[in-house]
DRENDREN-647597 format. One line per field, with one value per residue (C-alpha): residue number from 1; residue in one letter; x, y, z. Coordinates in Angstrom, 2 decimals, padded with zeros to 5 digits. Layout:
residues N
k <- (NUM, ...)
r <- (A, ...)
xx <- (X, ...)
yy <- (Y, ...)
zz <- (Z, ...)
END
This chain:
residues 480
k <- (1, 2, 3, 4, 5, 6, 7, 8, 9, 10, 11, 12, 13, 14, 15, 16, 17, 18, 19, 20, 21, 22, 23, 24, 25, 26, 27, 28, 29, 30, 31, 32, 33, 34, 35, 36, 37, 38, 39, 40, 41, 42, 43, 44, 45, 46, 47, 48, 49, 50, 51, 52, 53, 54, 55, 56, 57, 58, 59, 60, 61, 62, 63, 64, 65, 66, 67, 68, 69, 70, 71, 72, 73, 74, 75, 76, 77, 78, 79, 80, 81, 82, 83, 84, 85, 86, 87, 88, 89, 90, 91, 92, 93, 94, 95, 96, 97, 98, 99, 100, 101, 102, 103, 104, 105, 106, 107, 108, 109, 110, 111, 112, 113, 114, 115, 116, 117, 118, 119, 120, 121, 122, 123, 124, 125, 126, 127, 128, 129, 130, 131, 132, 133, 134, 135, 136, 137, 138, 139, 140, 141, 142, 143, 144, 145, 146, 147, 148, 149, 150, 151, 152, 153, 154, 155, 156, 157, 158, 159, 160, 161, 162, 163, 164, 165, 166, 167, 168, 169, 170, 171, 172, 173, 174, 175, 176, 177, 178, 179, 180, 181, 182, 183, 184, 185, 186, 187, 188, 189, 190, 191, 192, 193, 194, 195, 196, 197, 198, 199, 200, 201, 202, 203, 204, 205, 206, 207, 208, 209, 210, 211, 212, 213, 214, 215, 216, 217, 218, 219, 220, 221, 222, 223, 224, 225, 226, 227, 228, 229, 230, 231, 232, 233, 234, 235, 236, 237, 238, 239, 240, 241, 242, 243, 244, 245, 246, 247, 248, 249, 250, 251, 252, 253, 254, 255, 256, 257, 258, 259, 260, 261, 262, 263, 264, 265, 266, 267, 268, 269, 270, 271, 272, 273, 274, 275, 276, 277, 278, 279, 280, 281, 282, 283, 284, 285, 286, 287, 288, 289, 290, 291, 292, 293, 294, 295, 296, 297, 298, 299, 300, 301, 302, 303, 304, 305, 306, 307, 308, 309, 310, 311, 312, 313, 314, 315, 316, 317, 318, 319, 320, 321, 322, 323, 324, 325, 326, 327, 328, 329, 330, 331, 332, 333, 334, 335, 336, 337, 338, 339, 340, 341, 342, 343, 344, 345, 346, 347, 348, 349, 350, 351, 352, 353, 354, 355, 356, 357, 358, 359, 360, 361, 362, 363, 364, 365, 366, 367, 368, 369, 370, 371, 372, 373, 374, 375, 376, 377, 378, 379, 380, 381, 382, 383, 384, 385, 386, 387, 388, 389, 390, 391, 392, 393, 394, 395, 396, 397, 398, 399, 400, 401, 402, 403, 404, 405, 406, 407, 408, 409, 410, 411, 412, 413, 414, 415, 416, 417, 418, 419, 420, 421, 422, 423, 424, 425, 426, 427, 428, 429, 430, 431, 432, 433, 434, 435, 436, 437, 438, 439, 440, 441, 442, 443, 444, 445, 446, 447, 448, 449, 450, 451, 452, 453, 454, 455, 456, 457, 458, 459, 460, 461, 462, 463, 464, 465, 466, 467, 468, 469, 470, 471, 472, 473, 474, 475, 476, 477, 478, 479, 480)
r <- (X, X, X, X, X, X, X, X, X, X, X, X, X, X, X, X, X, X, X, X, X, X, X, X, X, X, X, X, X, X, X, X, X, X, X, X, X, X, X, X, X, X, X, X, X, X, X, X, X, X, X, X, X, X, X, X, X, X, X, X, X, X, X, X, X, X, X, X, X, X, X, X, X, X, X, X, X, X, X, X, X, X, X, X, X, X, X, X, X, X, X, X, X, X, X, X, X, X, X, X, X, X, X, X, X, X, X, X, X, X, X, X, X, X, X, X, X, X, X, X, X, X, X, X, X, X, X, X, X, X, X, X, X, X, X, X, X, X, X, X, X, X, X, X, X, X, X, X, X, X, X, X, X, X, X, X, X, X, X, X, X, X, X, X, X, X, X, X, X, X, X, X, X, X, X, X, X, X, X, X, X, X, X, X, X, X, X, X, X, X, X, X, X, X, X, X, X, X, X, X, X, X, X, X, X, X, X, X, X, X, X, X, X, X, X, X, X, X, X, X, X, X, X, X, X, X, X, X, X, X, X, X, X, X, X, X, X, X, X, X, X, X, X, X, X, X, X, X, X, X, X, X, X, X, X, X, X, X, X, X, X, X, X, X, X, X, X, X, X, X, X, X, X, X, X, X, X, X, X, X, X, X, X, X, X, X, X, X, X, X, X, X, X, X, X, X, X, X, X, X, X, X, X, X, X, X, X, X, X, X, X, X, X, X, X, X, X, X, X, X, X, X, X, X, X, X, X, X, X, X, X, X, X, X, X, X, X, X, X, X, X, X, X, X, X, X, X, X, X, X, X, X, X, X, X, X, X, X, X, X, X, X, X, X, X, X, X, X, X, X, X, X, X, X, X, X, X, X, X, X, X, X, X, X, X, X, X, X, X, X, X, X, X, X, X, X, X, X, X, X, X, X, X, X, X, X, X, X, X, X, X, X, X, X, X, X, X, X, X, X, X, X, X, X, X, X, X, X, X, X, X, X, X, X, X, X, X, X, X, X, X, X, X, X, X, X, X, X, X, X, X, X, X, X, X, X, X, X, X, X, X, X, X, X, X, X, X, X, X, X, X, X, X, X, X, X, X, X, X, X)
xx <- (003.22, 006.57, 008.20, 012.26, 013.81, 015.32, 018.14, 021.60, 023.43, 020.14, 020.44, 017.40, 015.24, 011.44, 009.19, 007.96, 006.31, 005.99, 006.82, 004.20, 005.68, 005.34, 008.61, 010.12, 013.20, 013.40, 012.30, 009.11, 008.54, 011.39, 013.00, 014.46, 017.90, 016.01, 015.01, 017.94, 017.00, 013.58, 015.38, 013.55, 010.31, 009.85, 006.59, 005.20, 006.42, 003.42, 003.64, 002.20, -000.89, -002.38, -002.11, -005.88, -006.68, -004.38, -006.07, -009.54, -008.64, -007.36, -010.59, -012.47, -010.14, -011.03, -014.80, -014.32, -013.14, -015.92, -018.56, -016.71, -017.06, -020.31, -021.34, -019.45, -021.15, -025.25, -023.59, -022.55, -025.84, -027.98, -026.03, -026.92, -030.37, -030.36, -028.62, -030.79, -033.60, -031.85, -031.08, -034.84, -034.15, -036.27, -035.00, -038.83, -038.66, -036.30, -039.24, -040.73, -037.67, -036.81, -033.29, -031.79, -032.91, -030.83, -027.86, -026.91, -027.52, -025.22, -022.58, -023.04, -022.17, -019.21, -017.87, -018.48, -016.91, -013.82, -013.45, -013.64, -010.10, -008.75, -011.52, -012.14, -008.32, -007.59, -010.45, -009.47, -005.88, -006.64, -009.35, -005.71, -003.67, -006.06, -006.77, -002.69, -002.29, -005.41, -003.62, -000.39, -001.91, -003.93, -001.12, 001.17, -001.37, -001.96, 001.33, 001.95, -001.69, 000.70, 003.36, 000.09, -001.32, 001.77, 002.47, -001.04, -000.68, 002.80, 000.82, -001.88, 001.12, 002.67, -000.24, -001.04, 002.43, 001.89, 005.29, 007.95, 010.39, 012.67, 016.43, 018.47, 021.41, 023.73, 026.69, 024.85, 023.61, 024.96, 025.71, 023.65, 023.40, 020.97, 017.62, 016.04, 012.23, 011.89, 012.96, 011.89, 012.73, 011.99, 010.06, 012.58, 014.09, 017.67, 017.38, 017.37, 016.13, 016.76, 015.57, 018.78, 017.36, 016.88, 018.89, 018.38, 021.01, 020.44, 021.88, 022.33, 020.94, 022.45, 021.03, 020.31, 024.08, 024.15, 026.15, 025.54, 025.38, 024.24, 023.47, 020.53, 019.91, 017.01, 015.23, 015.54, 014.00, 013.46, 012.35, 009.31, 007.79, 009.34, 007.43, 009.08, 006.90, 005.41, 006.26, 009.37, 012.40, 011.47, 010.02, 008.75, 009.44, 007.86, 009.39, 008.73, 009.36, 006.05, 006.91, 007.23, 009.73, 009.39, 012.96, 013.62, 016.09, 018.34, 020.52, 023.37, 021.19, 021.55, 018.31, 017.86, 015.09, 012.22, 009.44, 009.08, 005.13, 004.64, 000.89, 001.24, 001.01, 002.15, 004.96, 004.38, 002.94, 001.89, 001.71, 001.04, 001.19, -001.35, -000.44, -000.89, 002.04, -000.42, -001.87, 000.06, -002.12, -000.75, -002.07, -000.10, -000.16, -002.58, -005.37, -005.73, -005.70, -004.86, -004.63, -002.25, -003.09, -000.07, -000.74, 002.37, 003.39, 002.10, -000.94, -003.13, -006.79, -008.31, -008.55, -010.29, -010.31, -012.92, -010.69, -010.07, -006.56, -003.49, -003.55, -001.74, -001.73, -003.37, -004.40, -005.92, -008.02, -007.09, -009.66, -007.58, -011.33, -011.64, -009.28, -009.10, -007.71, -006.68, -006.36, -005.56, -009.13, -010.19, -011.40, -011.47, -012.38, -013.87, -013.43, -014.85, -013.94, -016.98, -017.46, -019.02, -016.71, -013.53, -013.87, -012.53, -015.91, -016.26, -018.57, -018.52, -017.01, -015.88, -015.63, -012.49, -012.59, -008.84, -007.18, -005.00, -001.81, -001.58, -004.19, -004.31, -006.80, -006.36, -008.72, -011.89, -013.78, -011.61, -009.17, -006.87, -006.22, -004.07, -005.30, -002.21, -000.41, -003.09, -002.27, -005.51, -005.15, -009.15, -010.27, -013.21, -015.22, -017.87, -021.24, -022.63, -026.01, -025.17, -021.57, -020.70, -017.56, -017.71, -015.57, -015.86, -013.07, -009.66, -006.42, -003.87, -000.68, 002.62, 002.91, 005.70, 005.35, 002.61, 003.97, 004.09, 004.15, 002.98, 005.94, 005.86, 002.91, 001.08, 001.93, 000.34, 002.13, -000.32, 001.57, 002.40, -000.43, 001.63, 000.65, 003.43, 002.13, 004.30, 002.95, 005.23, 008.69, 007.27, 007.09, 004.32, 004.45, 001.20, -000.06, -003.76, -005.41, -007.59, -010.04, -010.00, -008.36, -004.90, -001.99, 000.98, 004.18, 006.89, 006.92, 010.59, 011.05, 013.72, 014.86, 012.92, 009.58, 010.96, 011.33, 010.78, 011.19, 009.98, 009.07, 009.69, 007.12, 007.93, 007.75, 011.24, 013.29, 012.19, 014.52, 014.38, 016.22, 015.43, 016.85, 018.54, 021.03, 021.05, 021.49, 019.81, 019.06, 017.88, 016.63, 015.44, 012.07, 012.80, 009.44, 009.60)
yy <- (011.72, 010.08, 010.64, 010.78, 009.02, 012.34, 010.11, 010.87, 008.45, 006.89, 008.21, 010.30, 006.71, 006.25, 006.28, 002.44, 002.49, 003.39, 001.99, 001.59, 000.48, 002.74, 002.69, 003.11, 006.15, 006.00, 007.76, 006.38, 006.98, 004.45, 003.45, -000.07, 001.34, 002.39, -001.51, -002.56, 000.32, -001.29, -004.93, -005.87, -005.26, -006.07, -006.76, -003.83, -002.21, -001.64, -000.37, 003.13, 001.06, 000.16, 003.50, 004.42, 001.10, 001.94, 004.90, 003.45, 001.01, 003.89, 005.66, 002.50, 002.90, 005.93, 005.23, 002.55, 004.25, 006.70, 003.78, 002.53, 005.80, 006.29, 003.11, 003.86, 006.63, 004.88, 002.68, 005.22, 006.70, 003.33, 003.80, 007.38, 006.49, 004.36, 006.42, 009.87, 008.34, 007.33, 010.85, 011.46, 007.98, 008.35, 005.93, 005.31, 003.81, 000.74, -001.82, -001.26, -001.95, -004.88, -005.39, -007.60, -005.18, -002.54, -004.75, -005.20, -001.59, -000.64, -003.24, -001.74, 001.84, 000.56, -001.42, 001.57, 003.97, 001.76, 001.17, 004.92, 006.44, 003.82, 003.43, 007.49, 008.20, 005.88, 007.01, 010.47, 009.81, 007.77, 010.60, 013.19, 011.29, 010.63, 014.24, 015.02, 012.80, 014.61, 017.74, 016.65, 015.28, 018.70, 020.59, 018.56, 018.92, 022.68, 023.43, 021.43, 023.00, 025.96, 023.56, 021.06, 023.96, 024.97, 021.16, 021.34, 024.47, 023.10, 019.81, 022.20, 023.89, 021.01, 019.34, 022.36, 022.34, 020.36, 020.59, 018.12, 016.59, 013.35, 013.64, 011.34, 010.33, 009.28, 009.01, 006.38, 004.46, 000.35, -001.28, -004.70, -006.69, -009.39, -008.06, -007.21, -007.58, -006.42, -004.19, -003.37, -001.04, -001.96, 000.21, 002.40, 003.08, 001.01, -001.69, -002.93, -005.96, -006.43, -009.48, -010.08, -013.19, -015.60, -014.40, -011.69, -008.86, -007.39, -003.36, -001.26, 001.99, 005.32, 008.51, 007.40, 005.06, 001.06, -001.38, -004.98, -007.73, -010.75, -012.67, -015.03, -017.78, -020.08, -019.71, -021.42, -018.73, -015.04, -013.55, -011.81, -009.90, -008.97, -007.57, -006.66, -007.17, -004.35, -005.20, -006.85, -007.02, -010.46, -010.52, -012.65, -013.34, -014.64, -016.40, -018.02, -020.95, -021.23, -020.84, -018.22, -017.96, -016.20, -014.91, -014.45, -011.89, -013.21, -010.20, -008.29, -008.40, -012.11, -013.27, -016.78, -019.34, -019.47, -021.93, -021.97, -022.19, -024.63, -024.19, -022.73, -024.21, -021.13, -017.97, -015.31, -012.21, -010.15, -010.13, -008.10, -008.42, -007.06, -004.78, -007.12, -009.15, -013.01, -012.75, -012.72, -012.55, -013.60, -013.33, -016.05, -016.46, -019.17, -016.67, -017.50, -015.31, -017.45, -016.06, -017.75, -017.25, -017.59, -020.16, -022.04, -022.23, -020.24, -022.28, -021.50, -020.60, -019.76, -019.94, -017.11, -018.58, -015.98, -013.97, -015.71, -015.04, -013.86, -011.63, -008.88, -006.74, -006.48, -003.86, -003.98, -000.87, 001.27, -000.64, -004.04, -005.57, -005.01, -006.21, -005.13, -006.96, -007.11, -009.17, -009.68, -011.09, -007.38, -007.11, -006.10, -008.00, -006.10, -009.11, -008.46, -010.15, -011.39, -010.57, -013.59, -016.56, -014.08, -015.89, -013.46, -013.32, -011.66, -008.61, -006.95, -007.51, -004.63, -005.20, -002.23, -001.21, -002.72, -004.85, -003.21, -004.29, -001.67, -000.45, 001.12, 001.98, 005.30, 005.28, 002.89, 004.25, 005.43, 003.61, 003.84, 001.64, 001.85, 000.52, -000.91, 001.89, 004.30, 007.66, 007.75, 006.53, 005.82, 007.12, 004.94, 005.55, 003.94, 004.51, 005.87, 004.07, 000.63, 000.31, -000.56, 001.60, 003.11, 005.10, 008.56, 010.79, 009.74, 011.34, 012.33, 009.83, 010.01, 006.23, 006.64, 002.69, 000.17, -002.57, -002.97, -005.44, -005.77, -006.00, -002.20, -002.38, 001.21, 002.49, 005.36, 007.34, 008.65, 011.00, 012.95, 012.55, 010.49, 008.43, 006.70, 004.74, 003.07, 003.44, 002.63, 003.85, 006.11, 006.38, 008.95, 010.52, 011.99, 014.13, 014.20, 016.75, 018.20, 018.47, 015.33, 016.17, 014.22, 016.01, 014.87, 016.49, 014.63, 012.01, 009.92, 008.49, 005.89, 004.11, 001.09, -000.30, -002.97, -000.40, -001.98, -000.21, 000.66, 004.03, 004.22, 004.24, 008.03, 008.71, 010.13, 007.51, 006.12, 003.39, 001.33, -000.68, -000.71, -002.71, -000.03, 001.44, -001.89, -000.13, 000.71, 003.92, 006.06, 009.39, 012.06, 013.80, 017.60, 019.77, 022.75)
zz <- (000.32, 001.08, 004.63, 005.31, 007.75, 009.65, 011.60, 010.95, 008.46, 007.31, 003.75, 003.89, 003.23, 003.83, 006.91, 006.54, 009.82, 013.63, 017.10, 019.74, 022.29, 025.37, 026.97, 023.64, 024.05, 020.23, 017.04, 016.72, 013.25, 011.84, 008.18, 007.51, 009.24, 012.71, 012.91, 015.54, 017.78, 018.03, 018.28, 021.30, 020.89, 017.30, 018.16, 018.82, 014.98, 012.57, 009.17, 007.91, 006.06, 009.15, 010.66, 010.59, 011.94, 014.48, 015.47, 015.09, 017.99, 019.96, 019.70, 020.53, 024.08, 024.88, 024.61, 026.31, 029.04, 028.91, 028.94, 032.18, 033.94, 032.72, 034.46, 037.37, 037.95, 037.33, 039.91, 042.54, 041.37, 042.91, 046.19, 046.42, 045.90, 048.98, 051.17, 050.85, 052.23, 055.10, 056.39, 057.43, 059.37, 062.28, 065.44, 065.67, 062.78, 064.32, 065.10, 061.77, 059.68, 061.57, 063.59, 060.69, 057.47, 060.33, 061.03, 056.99, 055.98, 058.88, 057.84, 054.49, 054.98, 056.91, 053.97, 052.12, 054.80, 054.68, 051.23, 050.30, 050.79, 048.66, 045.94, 045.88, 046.06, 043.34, 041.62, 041.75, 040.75, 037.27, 036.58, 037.00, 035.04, 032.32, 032.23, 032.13, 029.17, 026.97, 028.11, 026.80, 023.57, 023.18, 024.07, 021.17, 018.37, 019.03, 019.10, 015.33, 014.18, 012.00, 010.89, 009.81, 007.87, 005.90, 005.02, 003.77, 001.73, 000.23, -000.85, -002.39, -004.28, -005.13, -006.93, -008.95, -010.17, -013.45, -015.06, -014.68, -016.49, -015.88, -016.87, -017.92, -015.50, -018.73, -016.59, -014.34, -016.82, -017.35, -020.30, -020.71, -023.30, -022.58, -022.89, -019.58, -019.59, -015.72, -013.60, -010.18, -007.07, -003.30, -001.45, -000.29, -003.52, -001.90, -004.05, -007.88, -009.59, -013.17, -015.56, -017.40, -019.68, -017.56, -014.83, -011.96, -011.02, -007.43, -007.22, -004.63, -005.41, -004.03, -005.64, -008.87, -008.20, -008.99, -007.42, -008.38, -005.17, -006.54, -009.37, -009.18, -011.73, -010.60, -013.96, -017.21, -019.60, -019.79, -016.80, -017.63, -014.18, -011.15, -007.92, -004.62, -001.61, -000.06, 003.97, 003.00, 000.68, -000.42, -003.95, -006.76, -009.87, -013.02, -016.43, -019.91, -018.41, -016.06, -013.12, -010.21, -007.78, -004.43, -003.50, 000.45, 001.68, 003.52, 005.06, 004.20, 000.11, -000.70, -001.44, -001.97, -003.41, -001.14, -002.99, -006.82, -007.56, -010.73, -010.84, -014.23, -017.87, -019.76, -019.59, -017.21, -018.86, -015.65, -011.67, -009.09, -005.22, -002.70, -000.37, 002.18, 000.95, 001.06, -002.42, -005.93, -009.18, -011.90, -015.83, -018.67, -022.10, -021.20, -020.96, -017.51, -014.41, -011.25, -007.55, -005.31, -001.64, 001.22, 004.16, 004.92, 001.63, -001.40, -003.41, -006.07, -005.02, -008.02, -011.64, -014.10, -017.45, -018.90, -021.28, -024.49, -025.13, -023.80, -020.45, -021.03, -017.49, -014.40, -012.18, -008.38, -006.84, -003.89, -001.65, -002.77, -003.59, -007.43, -010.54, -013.82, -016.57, -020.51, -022.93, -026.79, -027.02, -027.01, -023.27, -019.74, -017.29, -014.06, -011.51, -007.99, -004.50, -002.77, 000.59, 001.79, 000.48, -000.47, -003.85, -007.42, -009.73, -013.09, -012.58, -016.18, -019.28, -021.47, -025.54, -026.56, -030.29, -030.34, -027.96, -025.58, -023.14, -020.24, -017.66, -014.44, -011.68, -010.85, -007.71, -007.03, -009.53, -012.64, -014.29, -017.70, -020.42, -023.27, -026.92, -028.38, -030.69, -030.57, -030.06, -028.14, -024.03, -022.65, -019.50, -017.50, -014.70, -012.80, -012.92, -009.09, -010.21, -011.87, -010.44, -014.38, -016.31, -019.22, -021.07, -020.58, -022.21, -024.87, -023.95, -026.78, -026.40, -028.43, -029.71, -033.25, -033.84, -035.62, -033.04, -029.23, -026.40, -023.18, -020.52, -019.39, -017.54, -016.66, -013.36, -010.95, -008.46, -006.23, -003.91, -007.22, -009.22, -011.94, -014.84, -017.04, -020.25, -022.48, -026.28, -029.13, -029.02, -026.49, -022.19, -021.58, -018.58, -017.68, -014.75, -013.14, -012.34, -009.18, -011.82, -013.13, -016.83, -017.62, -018.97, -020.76, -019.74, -021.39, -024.04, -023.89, -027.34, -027.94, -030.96, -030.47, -029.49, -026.74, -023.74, -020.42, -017.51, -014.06, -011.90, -007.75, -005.68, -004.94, -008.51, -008.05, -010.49, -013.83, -014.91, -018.66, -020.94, -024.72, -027.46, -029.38, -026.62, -024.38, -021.17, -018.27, -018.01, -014.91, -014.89, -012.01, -011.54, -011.65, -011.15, -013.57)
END
């Protein structure tokens, strides 16, 4: 579920993290335009994936803070132990005890006499004030407990409205001419990448709105992939001719060539980032699947040479452990990373009936995967016993072509439940059920096979260019 920025003039963009800094007077929910109110402690920003860990470490405070007290108290405890005893002290007692023993356990109690306004008062006064702040949170999430409850009910509503459509936004669409291959929005849905050939146009995007900013041309092919980085706006392209280029933002939306990774004998079919913005998979015509890790500089970890042919799309799991991948050699690849050494291994191999070019995890254990020009999309999902997948159910797709290729790779929008799958001349867009059935709502067709496109990470804007109206088109999610 996406979360507006609710700060005048910030164009209504996305929550991408929170402040916790203490003495911070600002909004601490904050989009990429809050950033210079939170200019001087920079430091203290965290994005939205790392909220539960956030939390976690909060909790691991607070029982800290309980252990302390706890062993406070055994301590106080032991002195309390001592000290009854003494108040059946019987001055007869004197020469047994010994004058010495009586000297320290007098000097004792005085310590302790003088010590306890200040150690009881302060004592008392962090046990108020951590009691005020519980209060105060209490108080907060009480108060919110109704407004929780009808977000929850509205998300409840909103899933179980299966209808939608996306219309076409004719009078924003571009004319373009040379074939673009990629397309990409950042994470806040302000910016657009297009593979124009071999070059790169950079839009502004407003509303569905495109304003080009810069043209980049570091490439000397088509451009075949393009990924924006998750934490940043710096993102990565990949090309015919081998290689790919990490582009760094460099304010004001100039982007310019950060390191160009040559690591690669063959063209670029498919990449994908982690969310974690230091690992890039990529797949090549090659038939290789290669894993480039960032230290200083990006380098190439690992090789996966077990698929036989060309790699034709990738796909990493919610838990960001687990890769899928397919192939023209008429499988997928279920690759696992290993706990121990972090190494990628090959954990099952899946023989399809007919090669395919698109999958997608859906969660950890289902994923989708499209046969090429079948009118048949297969569902998989893992065995709770072996931890193997097998198919388990064939959803009717609209395809309308014997031909297809594989730069349109499957995407899933999670906050809306939403599946698009390229198939033929045909985007299927396809919702998921609470249940776990799939649902087609609307089938674009367009004139040609060679649609490429890409959806936002909100699922609110699907954008494409195809070969028979050579423009790129954008068009809005309406629920019906």
């Amino acid at each position: 579920m996406q979360i507006r920025c609710a700060q005048p003039d910030h164009r209504n963009l996305q929550i991408i993290g929170f402040c916790i800094d203490i003495t911070c007077p600002n909004q601490r929910p904050y989009c990429h335009f809050c950033l210079p109110q939170h200019g001087q402690h920079l430091d203290k920003l965290t994005y939205f994936e790392h909220f539960n860990e956030w939390i976690q470490k909060r909790i691991i405070n607070a029982q800290n803070v309980q252990k302390n007290v706890q062993e406070c108290k055994l301590s106080l405890d032991s002195v309390l132990n001592l000290l009854i005893p003494s108040l059946n002290f019987n001055i007869q007692q004197f020469s047994e005890i010994g004058i010495q023993q009586i000297d320290n356990m007098i000097k004792g109690l005085c310590q302790l006499e003088s010590c306890e306004k200040i150690l009881f008062k302060q004592l008392q006064y962090s046990i108020e004030q951590i009691k005020q702040i519980i209060d105060q949170i209490l108080k907060k999430i009480n108060n919110q407990t109704n407004q929780k409850e009808k977000i929850k009910i509205n998300i409840v509503i909103k899933t179980t409205k299966y209808q939608f459509t996306f219309e076409l936004m004719n009078q924003n669409s571009i004319k373009q001419d040379k074939i673009s291959f990629a397309l990409a929005f950042n994470k806040d849905q302000t910016i657009v990448i297009a593979g124009c050939s071999k070059e790169i146009k950079v839009f502004e995007h407003q509303q569905g709105k495109f304003i080009q900013v810069q043209l980049l041309s570091k490439h000397i092919n088509d451009v075949f992939t393009l990924n924006f980085m998750k934490k940043t706006n710096n993102f990565v392209s990949g090309s015919v001719d081998n290689t790919i280029i990490i582009w760094q933002v460099m304010g004001n939306n100039q982007w310019n060539c950060q390191q160009i990774l040559n690591g690669d004998s063959y063209s670029i079919l498919c990449l994908l980032l982690n969310n974690t913005d230091d690992l890039i998979i990529s797949g090549n015509y090659g038939a290789t699947i290669k894993f480039w890790m960032k230290y200083n500089q990006w380098i190439c970890q690992q090789t996966i040479s077990d698929h036989t042919d060309s790699v034709c799309s990738l796909s990493l799991n919610e838990q960001q452990n687990k890769l899928i991948s397919c192939s023209k050699d008429s499988q997928i690849l279920v690759i696992e990373q290993s706990k121990f050494n972090k190494q990628w291994i090959v954990t099952q191999k899946i023989k399809v009936d007919m090669f395919g070019q698109r999958l997608c995890f859906i969660n950890d254990n289902l994923f989708t995967f499209q046969p090429t020009c079948k009118e048949q999309m297969y569902i998989y999902e893992m065995d709770s016993n072996n931890k193997q997948y097998n198919k388990i159910k064939e959803i009717t797709v609209m395809c309308d072509s014997i031909s297809c290729d594989c730069l349109f790779p499957q995407q899933y929008i999670k906050s809306k439940c939403l599946l698009v799958n390229k198939n033929g001349k045909n985007v299927n867009l396809i919702r998921k059920k609470q249940n776990g059935d799939f649902i087609v709502c609307q089938s674009i067709q367009f004139n040609s096979q060679n649609i490429y496109e890409k959806l936002s990470d909100d699922g609110e804007y699907l954008i494409t260019w195809d070969t028979s109206s050579k423009e790129i088109q954008i068009r809005k999610y309406k629920e019906q």
